[in-house]
ZAMARGU-4260 file (C-alpha; in steps of 0.2 Angstrom, whole numbers, plus 5000, padded with zeros to 4 digits):
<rodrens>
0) 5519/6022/5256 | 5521/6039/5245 | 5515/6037/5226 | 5524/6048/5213 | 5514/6055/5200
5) 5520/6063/5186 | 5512/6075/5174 | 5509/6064/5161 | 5497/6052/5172 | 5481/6055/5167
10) 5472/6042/5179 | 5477/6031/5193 | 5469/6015/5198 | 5469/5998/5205 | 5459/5983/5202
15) 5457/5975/5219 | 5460/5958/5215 | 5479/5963/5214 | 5481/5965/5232 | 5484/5951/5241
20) 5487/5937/5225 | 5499/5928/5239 | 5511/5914/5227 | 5508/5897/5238 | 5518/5883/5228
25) 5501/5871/5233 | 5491/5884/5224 | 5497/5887/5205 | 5483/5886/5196 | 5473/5900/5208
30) 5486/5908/5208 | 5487/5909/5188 | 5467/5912/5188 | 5468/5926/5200 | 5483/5935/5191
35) 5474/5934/5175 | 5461/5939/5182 | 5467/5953/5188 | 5475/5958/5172 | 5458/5957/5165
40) 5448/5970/5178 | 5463/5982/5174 | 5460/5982/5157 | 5441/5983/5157 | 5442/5995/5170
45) 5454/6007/5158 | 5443/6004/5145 | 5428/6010/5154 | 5439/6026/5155 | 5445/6026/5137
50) 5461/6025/5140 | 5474/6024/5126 | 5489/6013/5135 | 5491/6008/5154 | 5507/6005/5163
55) 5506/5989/5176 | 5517/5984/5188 | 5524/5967/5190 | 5507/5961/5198 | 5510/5949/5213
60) 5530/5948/5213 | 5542/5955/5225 | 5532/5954/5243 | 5519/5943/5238 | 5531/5928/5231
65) 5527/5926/5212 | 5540/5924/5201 | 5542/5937/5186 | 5549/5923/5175 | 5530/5915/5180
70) 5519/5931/5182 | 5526/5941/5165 | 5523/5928/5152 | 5505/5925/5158 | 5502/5945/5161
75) 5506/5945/5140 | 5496/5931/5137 | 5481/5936/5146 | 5482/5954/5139 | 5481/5947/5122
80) 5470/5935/5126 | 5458/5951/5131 | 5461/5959/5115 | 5455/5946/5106 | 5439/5944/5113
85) 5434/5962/5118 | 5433/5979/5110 | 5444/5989/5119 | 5453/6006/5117 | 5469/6002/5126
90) 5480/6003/5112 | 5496/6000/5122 | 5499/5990/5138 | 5518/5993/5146 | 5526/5984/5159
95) 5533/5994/5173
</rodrens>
């Protein structure tokens, strides 16, 4: 699969715990811990890098079966969530 980058891309990384976060209907709460999970590693991990804003991608829907209406809500909560318990110089997450 081709990847775009543009010139205004300063990094480009993936936390692995995003890549196979397969929705199962028997399995919401893992599958609510891993996504936030997930959401977590991004942000340390962009941190590490001292990154001032990250673009994510609607993290385990399409392909993999989550529903946004599901996934997006708990992708904002878990972002502030991290804010509140870590120093971090992500000053601005957006959703792609």
């Amino acid at each position: 699969m081709p990847i775009a980058i543009t010139s205004w891309v300063k990094k480009l990384f993936y936390t692995t715990t995003a890549l196979f976060i397969r929705w199962r209907p028997e399995s919401g709460f893992e599958n609510r811990r891993d996504l936030k999970k997930c959401l977590k590693n991004t942000l340390r991990e962009a941190s590490k890098h001292d990154l001032k804003s990250i673009a994510i991608p609607a993290i385990s829907c399409g392909v993999f079966g989550g529903r946004p209406e599901v996934c997006a809500p708990l992708l904002v909560k878990s972002a502030v969530e991290y804010f509140q318990e870590n120093d971090c110089s992500v000053q601005q997450v957006s959703s792609i």
